[in-house]
N, C-alpha and C positions, 0 to 999 in steps of 0.2 A: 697496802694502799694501791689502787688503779684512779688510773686516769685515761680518757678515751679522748684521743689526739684524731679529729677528722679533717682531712685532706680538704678544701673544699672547691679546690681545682676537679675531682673526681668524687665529690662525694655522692656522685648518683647508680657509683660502682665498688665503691666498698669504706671500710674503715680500719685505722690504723689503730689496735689497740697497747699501749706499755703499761708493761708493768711493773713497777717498782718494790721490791722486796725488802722487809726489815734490812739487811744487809746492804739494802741500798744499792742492789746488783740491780739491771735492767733488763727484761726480759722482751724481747719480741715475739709476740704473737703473731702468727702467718698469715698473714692478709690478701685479698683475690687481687690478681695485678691488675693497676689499673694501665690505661690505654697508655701511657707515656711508658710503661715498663715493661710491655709487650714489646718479642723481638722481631716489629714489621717491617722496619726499613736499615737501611746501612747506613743511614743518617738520621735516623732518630725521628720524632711526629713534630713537626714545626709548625703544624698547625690542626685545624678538624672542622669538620662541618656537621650538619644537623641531620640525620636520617629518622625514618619512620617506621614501623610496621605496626600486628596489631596492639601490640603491649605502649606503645607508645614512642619518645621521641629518644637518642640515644647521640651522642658524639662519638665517630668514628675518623679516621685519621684522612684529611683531606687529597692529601696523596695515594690515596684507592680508588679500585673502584668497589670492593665490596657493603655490604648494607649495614641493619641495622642487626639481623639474625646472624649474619656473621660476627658482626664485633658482640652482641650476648656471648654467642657460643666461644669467644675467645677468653671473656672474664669469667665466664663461668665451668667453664673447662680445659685451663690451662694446669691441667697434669703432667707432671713428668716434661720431655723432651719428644714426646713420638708423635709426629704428624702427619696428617691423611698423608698415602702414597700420593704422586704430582700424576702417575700413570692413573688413578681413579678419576682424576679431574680432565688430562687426556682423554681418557675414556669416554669421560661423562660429554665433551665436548663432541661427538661423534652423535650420541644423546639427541642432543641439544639442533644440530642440524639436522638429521634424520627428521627428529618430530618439527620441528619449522618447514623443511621438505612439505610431510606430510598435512598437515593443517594449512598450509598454502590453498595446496591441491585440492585440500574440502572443501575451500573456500571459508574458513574459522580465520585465518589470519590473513592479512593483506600484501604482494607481494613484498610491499615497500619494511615492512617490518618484518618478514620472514629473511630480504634479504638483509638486513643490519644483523639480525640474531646472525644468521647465517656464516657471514663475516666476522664475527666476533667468536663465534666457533670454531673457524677454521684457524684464529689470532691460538686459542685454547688448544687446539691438537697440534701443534707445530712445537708450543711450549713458551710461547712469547709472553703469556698472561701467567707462566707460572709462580710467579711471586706475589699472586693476589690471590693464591689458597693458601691461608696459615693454619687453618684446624688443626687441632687436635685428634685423634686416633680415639680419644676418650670421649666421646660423647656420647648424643642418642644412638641407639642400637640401630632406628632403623636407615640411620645414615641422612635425616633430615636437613640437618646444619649445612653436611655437607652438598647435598642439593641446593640449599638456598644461597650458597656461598657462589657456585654457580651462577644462581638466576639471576643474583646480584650483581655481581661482574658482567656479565654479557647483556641485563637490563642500564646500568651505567657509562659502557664502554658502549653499548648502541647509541645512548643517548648522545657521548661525547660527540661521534661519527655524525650523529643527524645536527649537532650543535645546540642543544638542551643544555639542563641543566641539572648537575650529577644529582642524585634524591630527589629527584622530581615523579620519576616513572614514566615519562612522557617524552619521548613515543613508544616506548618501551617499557609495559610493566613487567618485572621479575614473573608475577605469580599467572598473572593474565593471560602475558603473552610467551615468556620464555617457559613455562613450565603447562603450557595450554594441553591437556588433554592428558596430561601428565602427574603422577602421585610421587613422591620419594621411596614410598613403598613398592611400586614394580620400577623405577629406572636405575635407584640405587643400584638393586642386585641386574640388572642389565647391564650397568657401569663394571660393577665388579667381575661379572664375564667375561665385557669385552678387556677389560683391562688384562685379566689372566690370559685371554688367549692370546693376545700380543704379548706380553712378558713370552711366555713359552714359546711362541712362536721365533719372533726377533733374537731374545737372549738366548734360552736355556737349550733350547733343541738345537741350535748351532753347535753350543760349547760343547755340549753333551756328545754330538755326531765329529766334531772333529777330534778330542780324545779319546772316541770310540776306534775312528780311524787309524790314528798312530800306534792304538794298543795291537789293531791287527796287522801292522806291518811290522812292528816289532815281533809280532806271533809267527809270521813269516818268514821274516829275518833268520830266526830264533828254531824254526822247524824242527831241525835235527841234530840240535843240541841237548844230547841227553843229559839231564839231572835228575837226585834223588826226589822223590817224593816225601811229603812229611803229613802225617793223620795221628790227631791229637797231640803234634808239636813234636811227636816220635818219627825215626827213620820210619819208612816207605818205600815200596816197593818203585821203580824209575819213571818217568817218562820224561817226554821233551820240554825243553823252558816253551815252544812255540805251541805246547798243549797247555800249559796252564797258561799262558798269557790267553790263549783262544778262552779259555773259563770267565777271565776278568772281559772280554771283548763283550761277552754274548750276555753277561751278566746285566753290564748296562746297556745293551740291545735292547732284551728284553724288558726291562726298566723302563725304556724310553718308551716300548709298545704299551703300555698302560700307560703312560703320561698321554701320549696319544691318543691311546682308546677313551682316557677321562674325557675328553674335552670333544668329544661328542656328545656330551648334554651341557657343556659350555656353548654350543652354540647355538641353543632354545633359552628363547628372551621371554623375561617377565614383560615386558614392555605391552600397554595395554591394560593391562589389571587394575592399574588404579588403585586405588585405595585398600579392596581387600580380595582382590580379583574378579571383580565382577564386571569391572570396565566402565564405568560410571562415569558420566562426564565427559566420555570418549567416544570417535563414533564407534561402532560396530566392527571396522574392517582396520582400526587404526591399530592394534599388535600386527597384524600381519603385513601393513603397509612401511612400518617404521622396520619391522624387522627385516624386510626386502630391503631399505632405503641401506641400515648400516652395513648389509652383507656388501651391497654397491661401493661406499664409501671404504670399508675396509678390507674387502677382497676378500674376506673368510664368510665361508657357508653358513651364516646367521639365521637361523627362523624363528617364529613365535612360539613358544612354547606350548605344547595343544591344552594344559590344563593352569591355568596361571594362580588355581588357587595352590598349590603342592608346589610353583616357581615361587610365589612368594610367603608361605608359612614354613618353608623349609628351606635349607643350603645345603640340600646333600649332594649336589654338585662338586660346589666347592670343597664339600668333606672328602669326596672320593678322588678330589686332584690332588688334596694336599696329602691323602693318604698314598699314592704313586707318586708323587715327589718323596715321598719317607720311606716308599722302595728303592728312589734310585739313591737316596742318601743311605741305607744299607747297602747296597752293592757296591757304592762308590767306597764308602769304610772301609769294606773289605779288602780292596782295590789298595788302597792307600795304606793299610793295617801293613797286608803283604810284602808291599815294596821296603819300609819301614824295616822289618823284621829280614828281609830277603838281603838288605844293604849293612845293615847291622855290625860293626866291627870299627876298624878294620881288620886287627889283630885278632881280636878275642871274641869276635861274632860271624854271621854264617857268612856276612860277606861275598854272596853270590852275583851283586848287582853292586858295580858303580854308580854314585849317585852322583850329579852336577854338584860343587861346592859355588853356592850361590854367597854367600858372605860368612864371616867368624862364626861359628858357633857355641865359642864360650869368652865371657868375661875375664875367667882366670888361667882355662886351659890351653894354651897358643896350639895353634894348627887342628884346630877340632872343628869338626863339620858335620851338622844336624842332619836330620831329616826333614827340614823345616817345612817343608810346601806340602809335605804329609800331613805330618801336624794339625796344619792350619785347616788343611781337607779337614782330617777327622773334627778338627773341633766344629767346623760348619756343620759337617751330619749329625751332628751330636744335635747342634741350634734347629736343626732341619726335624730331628726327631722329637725334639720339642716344642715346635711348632706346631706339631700336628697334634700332639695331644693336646693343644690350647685349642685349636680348630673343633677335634671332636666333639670336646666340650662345649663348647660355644654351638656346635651343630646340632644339639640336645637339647638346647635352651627355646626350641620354636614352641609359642605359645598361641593356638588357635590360629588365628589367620596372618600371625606375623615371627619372623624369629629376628630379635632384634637387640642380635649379636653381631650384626655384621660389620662392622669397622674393625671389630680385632682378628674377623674371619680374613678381610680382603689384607689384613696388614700383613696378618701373618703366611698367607698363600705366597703373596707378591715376595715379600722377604726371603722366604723358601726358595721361592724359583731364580730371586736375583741374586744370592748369596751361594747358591748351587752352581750357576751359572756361569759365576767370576771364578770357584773356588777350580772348575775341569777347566778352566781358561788358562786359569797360573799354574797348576799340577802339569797341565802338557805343555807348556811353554817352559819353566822353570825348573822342571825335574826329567818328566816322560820324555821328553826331546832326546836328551843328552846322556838317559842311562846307558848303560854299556855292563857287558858281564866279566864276571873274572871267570875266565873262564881254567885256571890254573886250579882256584878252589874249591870249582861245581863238578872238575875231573876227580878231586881228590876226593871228597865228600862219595862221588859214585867208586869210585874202586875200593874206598874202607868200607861199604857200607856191608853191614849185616844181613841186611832184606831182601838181597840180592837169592837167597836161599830159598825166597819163595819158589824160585822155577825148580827146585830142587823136587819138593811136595809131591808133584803127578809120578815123577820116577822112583822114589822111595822111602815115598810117603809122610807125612804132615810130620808123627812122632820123630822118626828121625830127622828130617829137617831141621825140626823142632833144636835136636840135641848138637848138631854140628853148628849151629847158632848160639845157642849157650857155650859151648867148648870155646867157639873164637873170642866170647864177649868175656870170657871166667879166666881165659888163660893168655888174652889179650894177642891173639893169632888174626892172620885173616881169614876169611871166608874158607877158601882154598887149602890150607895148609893144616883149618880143622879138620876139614870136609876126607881130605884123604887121609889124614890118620885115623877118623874112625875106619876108616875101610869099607863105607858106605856106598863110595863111587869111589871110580877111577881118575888120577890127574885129567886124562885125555875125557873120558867122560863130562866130567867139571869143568871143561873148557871149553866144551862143544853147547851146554846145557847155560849154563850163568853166562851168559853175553847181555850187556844189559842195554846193547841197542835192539835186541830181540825181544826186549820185553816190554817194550813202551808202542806193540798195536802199530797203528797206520796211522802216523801222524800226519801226513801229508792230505790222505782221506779227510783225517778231522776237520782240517784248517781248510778243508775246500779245493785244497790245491790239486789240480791234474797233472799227473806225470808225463 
């Protein structure tokens, strides 16, 4: 038996259906939220007023400023928990003045309404207006919703400023006048640009360069302190702790230079294109003048992109940052793998590195202390490496003149960089700060070692080598003590030859340092 129970407070947004089973159990079918169950305010919708576009009339929560395109896009794609980044709506605010700037200037818009947009833009990138983008992450590809969500806010919020009245359009239309010259099709992905190069900018390349920095003074530090090497997780031949920290240093140097070099075509704007690139509805010089305007307004090297059908039927842009943030999320693992393993013990592991004891590490075991802030690293580069291949994917999906993947493009870039960003923040604050070495078990480790016989090889060669290495491993001797009962070499020979600060090169050289 069913029966279909309609709301009729909202019935022009969905229906409630129950179902009743022999057993007399009650089933709930999953119904679209309506406006009262959307989570828009801290205090619940106490009231709503009547908005339009062109599907017709809709109630939206009076307490907005957003439209009628916005409240669809909220009953009809309310998935999951993941909503646009607040930095695309930043972004897009940047947008939004730029092109009111520019249509001023053509004379398309009138001073008095480029300055309200204007204002209500600059309300949007400060972040005053951020609780008037609810979207979802799940909508149209080409990031529509989220523009209108925009033109909406900044169409109602001018209106409030000139003393209108909200859903009217007047003085202020969304489509007219805040989005004039303008598609969702080229400012989306001009949004999602600008947003990434500020994220990278502001966050990740800080975080990134200052636990670059503490790993090289630790490299410093650490100079000519000799330890074993290990290849394949097997003893190795020596060098200095302050040459493998130099390794982890240069690792995410280098990492950061292709995050870097990406975002040289992050700063070629769709902006312009319009609709399928061809600029339609726009004047002539207006990609080039918007892309002047945002470089002005945000101080990064912004131009127009010289071919806007390839800016907007593709995001290989954005494919090629999130694929160098998935290099510095390998190097960074690494980074973090090593310390993990390098700290390891205390008793019964290689225990070469003290690690800060930031809180318990266990439940049941008192006085136990994790690697935690490694941990948490690897598990972000893990998130990080999986993000990119949600990106690639999505970067594949461009169909003709439009790829309209882009909301899970920019969620997932932005995520990457902010989750990167926090994770080198807490690793060198929380761990790299306060490592320190034992330096008790990185001498011991080099005087048992084996490998130390390598320098033996040039003088009497690889085979024997070979066997005075087996002798000390098979008879449990050391190095020394097999080495002259074969009678291969001499004691004095062997002491002169296995010094294993003589065989870890020019460390000083490596790390830059002048003597």
């Amino acid at each position: 038996m069913e029966h279909n129970i309609k709301n009729d407070k909202n019935h022009a947004h969905c229906d409630e259906i129950i179902k009743i089973t022999d057993q007399n159990k009650i089933d709930f079918i999953p119904k679209t939220k309506s406006i009262d169950e959307l989570p828009l305010t801290t205090g619940g919708i106490s009231h709503t007023r009547i908005e339009s576009d062109s599907m017709g009339t809709i109630e939206v929560p009076a307490d907005h400023y957003w439209g009628a395109q916005t409240q669809r896009s909220l009953i009809h794609f309310s998935i999951g928990n993941d909503r646009m980044p607040k930095a695309v709506y930043q972004a897009y605010g940047y947008v939004k003045k730029a092109a009111a700037i520019v249509n001023a200037e053509n004379g398309k818009l009138s001073r008095e309404k480029a300055d309200l947009i204007m204002r209500v833009a600059d309300e949007i990138i400060s972040g005053k207006l951020d609780n008037e983008f609810p979207l979802y992450v799940w909508q149209t590809g080409s990031g529509t919703q989220t523009n209108m969500n925009v033109n909406e806010v900044i169409s109602n919020r001018a209106i409030e400023l000139a003393g209108g009245v909200l859903g009217s359009k007047d003085p202020i239309h969304p489509n007219d006048h805040v989005n004039m010259s303008q598609s969702s099709n080229d400012t989306f992905p001009t949004a999602m640009h600008i947003a990434t190069v500020l994220e990278l900018v502001n966050h990740l390349i800080p975080n990134v360069e200052a636990l670059m920095y503490l790993i090289r003074d630790k490299a410093i530090e650490w100079v000519n302190v000799v330890k074993i090497g290990r290849t394949h997780l097997q003893d190795a031949t020596p060098l200095t702790v302050g040459q493998e920290w130099s390794g982890y240093m240069t690792q995410l140097n280098d990492s950061l230079d292709n995050i870097k070099q990406s975002m040289k075509n992050l700063y070629k704007l769709a902006a312009g294109g319009t609709a399928v690139g061809t600029g339609l509805n726009s004047p002539p010089d207006f990609g080039t003048k918007i892309a002047a305007e945002i470089a002005l307004l945000t101080n990064h090297p912004f131009t127009s992109a010289p071919n806007k059908f390839a800016a907007q039927a593709s995001l290989d842009s954005m494919v090629n940052t999130s694929a160098a943030l998935r290099g510095l999320a390998v190097a960074l693992m690494k980074f973090a793998n090593d310390i993990r393993w390098l700290a390891c013990g205390p008793r019964a592991g290689l225990h070469e590195l003290n690690i800060p004891s930031n809180e318990p590490g266990s439940s049941i075991m008192p006085g136990k202390v994790n690697p935690t802030q490694e941990e948490a690293t690897i598990m972000v580069c893990i998130q990080v490496i999986g993000n990119d291949n949600v990106v690639a994917i999505a970067g594949s999906q461009g169909n003709f003149e439009l790829n309209a993947m882009r909301p899970i493009i920019i969620n997932n870039v932005l995520h990457s960089s902010r989750i990167l960003g926090d994770a080198c923040d807490k690793l060198r604050r929380y761990s790299v700060e306060g490592i320190t070495l034992d330096q008790n078990r990185i001498n011991k480790y080099v005087n048992e070692s084996l490998m130390l016989v390598t320098a033996l090889s040039p003088v009497i060669g690889y085979d024997k080598a070979s066997a005075i290495a087996h002798k000390a491993l098979d008879e449990n001797k050391t190095l020394r003590d097999a080495a002259i009962e074969t009678q291969y070499i001499s004691a004095e020979e062997f002491d002169k030859i296995v010094a294993a600060e003589n065989m870890v090169g020019n460390p000083h050289k490596d790390l830059g340092i002048h003597e």
